[in-house]
C-alpha positions in Angstrom: -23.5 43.0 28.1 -20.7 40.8 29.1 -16.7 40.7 29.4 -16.4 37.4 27.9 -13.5 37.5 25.0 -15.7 36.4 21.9 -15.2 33.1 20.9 -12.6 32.0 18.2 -12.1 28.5 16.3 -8.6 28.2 17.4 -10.2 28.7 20.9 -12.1 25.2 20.0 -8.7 23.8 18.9 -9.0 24.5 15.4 -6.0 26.3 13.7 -6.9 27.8 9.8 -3.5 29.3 9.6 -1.8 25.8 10.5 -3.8 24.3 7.6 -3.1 27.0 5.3 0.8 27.3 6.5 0.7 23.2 5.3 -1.0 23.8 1.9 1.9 26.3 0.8 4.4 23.6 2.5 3.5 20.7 0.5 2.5 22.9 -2.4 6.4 22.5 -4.1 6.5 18.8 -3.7 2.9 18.3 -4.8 4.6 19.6 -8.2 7.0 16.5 -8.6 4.1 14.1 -9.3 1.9 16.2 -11.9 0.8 14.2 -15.1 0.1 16.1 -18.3 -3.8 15.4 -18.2 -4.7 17.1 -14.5 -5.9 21.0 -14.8 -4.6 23.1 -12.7 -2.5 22.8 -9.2 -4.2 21.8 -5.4 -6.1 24.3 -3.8 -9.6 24.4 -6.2 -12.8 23.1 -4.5 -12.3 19.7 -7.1 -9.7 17.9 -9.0 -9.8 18.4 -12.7 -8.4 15.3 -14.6 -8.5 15.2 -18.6 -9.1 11.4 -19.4 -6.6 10.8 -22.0 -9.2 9.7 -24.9 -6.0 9.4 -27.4 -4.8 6.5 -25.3 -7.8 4.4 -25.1 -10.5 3.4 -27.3 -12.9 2.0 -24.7 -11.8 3.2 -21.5 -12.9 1.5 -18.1 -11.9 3.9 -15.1 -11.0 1.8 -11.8 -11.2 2.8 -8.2 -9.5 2.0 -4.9 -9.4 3.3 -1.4 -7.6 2.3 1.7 -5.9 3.3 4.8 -2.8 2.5 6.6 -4.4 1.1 9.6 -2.8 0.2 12.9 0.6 0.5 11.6 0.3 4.4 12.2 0.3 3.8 15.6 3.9 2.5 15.5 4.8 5.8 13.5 3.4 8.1 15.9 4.6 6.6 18.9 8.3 6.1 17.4 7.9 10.0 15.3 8.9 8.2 12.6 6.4 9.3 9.7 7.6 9.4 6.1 6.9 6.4 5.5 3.2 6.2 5.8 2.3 8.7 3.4 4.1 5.9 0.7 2.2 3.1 2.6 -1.5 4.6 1.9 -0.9 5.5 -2.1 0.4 1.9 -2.3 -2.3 0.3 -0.5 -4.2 1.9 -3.1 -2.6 1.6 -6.4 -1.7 -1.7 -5.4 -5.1 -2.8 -5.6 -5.9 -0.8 -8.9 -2.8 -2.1 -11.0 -4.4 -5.4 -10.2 -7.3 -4.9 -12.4 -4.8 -4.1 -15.1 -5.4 -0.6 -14.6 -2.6 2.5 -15.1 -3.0 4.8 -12.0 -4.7 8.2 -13.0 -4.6 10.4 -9.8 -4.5 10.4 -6.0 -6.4 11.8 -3.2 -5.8 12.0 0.3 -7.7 12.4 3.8 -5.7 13.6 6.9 -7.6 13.8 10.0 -5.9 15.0 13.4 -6.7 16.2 16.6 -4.1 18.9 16.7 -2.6 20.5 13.3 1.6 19.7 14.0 2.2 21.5 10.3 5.7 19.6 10.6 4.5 16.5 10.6 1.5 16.5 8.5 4.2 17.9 5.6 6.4 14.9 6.8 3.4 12.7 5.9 2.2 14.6 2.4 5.8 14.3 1.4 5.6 10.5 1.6 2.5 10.5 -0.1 4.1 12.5 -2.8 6.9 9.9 -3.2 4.6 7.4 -3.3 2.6 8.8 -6.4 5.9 9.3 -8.0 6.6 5.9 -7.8 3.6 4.7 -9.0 3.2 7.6 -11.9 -0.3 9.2 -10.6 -0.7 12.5 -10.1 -1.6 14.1 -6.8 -4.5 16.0 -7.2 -5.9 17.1 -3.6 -6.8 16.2 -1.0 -8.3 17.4 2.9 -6.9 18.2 6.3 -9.4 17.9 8.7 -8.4 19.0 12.6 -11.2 17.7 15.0 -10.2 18.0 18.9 -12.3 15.9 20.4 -12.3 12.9 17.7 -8.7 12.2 17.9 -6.6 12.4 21.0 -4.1 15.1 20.9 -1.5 15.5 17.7 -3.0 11.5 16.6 -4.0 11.5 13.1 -5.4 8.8 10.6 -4.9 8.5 6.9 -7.3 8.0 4.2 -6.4 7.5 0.8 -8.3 7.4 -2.9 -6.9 6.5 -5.9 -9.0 6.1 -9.7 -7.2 4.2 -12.8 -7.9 3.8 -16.1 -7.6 0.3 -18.2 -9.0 -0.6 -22.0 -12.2 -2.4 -21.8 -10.9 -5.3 -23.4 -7.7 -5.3 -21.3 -9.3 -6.0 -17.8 -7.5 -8.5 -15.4 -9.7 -10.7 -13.5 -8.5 -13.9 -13.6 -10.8 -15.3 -15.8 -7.9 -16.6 -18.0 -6.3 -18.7 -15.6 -6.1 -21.9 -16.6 -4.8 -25.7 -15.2 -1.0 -25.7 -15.2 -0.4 -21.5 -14.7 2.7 -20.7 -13.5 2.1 -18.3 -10.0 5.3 -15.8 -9.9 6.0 -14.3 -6.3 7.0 -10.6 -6.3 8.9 -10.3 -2.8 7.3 -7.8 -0.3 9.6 -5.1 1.7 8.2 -6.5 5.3 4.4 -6.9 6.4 3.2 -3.5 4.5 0.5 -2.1 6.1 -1.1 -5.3 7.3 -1.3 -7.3 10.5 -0.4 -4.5 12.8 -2.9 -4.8 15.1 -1.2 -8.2 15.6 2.2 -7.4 15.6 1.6 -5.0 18.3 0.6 -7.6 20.6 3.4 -9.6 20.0 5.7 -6.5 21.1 3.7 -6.1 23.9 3.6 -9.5 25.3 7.3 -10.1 24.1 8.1 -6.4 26.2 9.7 -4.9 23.3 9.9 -1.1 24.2 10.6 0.5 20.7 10.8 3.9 22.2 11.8 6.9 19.7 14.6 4.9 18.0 14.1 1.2 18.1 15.2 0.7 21.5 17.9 -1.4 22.9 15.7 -4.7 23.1 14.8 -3.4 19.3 16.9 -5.3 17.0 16.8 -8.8 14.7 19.2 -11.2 14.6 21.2 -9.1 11.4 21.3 -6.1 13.7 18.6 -4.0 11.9 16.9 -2.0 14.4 12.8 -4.0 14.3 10.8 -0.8 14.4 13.1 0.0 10.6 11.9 -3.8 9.6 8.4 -2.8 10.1 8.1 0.3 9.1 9.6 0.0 6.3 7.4 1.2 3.3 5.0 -0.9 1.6 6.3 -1.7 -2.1 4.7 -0.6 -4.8 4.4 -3.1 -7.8 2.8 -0.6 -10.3 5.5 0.7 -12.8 6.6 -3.1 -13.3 3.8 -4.4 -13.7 2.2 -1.9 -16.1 5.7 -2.9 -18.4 5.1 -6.6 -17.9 0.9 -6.3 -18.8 2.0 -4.6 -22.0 4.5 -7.1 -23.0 2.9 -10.6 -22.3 -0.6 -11.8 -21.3 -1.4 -12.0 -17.6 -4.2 -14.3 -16.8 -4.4 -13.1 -13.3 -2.9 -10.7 -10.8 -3.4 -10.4 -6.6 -2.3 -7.7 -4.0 -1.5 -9.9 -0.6 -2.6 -7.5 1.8 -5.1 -8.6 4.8 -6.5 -12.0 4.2 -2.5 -12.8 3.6 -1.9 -15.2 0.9 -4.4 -17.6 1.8 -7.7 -15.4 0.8 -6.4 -12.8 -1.5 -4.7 -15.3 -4.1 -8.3 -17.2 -4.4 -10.2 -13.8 -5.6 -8.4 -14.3 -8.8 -9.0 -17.9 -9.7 -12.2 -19.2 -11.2 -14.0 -21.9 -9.8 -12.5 -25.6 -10.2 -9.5 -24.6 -9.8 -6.7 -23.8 -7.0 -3.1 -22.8 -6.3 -0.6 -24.9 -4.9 2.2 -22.6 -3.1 5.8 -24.1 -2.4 6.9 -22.3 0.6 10.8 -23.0 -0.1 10.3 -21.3 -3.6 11.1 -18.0 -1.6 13.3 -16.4 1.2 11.1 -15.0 3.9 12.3 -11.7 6.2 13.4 -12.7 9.1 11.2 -10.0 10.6 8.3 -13.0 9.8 10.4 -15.7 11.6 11.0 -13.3 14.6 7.0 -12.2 14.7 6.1 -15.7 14.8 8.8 -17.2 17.2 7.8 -14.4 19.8 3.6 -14.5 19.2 3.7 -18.1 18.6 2.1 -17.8 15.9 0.6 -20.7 13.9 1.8 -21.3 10.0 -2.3 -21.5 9.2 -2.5 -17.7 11.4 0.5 -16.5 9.6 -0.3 -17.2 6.0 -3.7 -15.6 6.5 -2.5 -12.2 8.6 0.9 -11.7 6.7 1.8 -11.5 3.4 5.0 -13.5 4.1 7.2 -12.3 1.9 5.4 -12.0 -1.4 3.5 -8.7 -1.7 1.8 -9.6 -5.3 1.3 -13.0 -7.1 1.1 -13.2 -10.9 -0.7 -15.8 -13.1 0.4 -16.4 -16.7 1.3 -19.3 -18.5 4.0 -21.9 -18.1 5.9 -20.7 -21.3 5.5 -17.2 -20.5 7.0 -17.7 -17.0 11.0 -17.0 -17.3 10.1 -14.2 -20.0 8.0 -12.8 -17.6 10.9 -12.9 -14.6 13.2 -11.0 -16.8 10.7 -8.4 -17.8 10.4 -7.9 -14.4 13.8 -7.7 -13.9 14.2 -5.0 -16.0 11.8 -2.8 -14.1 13.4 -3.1 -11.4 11.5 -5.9 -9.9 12.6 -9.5 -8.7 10.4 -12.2 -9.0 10.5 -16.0 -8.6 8.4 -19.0 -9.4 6.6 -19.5 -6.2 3.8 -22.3 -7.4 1.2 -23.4 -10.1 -2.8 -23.6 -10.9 -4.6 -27.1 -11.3 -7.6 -28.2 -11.0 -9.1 -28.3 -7.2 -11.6 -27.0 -4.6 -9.3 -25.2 -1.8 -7.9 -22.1 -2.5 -4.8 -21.8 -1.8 -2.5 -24.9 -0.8 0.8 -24.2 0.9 3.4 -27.1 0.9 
């Protein structure tokens, strides 16, 4: 026999009634981003998703996952977290819509050290606006709380996304051809890429962000720097899906790590290469700052950050200004940005 109180799981740092107080939080706002094919709500063991049959004829389903990386770091130390949950369902839709593909559904993977309910709803909510904005459907997902893997209230982010395109309709830059026009969709700040980087900077330039930007924490315009970098990553989908179904698109890339210089490349076939004119857009001054303080090489910069231009799209020369108002009237700008000839080296940025 012994005294010893018996052991309990929120003993071992493990609270079920946090993670079941959060489910019946998020519950409401999981509501707002429900398409007509999922079955039922969260809270089943799996997802049930109806694959909309009437729609398509040869259906292809597409997949992406991704995280948000380093750049949660900057949103725990600064409390600032509703963005993030936006930045990992574009990270992933992003990369579907690429492929031509409409969104489907979303899942998502939240791992802490401690359950803060307040924040973790902070976080779903942004992941809810993101799947709004994109037009998939939140379909579940998994809190996981593991003291000892993650220090304190940290948490990381996982995110899954699955599309669906016609067979006939995938985009994979196969029909880019010599003398393409390459349209520049303007990114909202780095997006979830280069952070690992960017943190450096601020901590050899002896930027102390603090909970709100910090005195030292502001750009030349007077925006506070941890707003410019936290700012949400865009999401190109709804646009895009109106442009695809009005003109061809020979090719489409997400600029996310790899920066222009290796993600542009994955969509063009062999013998030929893209020639960039960097005056063709404005770049954030954020960029300028980053690279005046790390001093940064143009070669580094071009491959770490986007630069400006979250997504590049191929079509043809005549399609070009058609495809800018399209665009337009989405919502989305776009700008010529540079062309496709024949060549061996990528990406070529003049």
């Amino acid at each position: 026999m012994t005294d010893r109180a018996p052991a309990t799981y929120r003993d071992a740092g493990v609270d079920i009634d946090a993670g079941e107080e959060l489910v019946e939080r998020i519950k409401p706002g999981v509501k707002r981003s429900l398409r007509r094919e999922v079955l039922g709500g969260i809270g089943g063991f799996g997802a049930l998703v109806e694959v909309p049959l009437d729609r398509y004829r040869k259906p292809v389903l597409v997949s992406g996952t991704d995280g948000v990386g380093t750049k949660l770091r900057l949103a725990i130390d600064t409390g600032q977290h509703d963005g993030v949950g936006i930045d990992l369902v574009a990270m992933c839709v992003n990369d579907v819509v690429v492929q031509g593909a409409e969104p489907l559904f979303f899942l998502d993977y939240y791992a802490t050290g401690k359950l803060e309910v307040e924040v973790a709803a902070r976080v779903v909510n942004g992941i809810v606006e993101g799947c709004v904005q994109a037009g998939c459907a939140l379909v579940g997902g998994e809190t996981a709380e593991m003291p000892g893997m993650y220090h304190g209230a940290d948490y990381d982010l996982a995110g899954f996304c699955v599309g669906i395109v016609e067979k006939d309709a995938i985009i994979d830059g196969s029909r880019t051809v010599d003398g393409d026009v390459v349209l520049g969709l303007p990114s909202s700040g780095p997006h979830s890429n280069g952070f690992s980087l960017i943190r450096k900077i601020l901590a050899t330039a002896g930027v102390d962000l603090g909970t709100s930007g910090g005195d030292r924490g502001a750009l030349v315009d007077g925006s506070p720097l941890v707003q410019r970098l936290l700012a949400p990553t865009r999401i190109y989908v709804k646009p895009l899906l109106a442009l695809i179904a009005a003109l061809p698109v020979h090719g489409l890339a997400h600029i996310t790590g790899g920066g222009l210089v290796d993600n542009i490349p994955r969509v063009i076939p062999e013998g030929l290469e893209v020639r960039l004119e960097r005056r063709a857009w404005p770049r954030e001054p954020l960029f300028d700052w980053l690279q005046s303080a790390g001093h940064v090489a143009d070669g580094e910069m071009y491959r770490v950050f986007n630069c400006g231009i979250g997504m590049t799209v191929q079509v043809a020369a005549g399609d070009a200004e058609r495809a800018i108002e399209l665009l337009a009237a989405a919502g989305q700008e776009a700008m010529i940005i540079g062309d496709v000839r024949p060549g061996s080296r990528g990406v070529v940025i003049s």
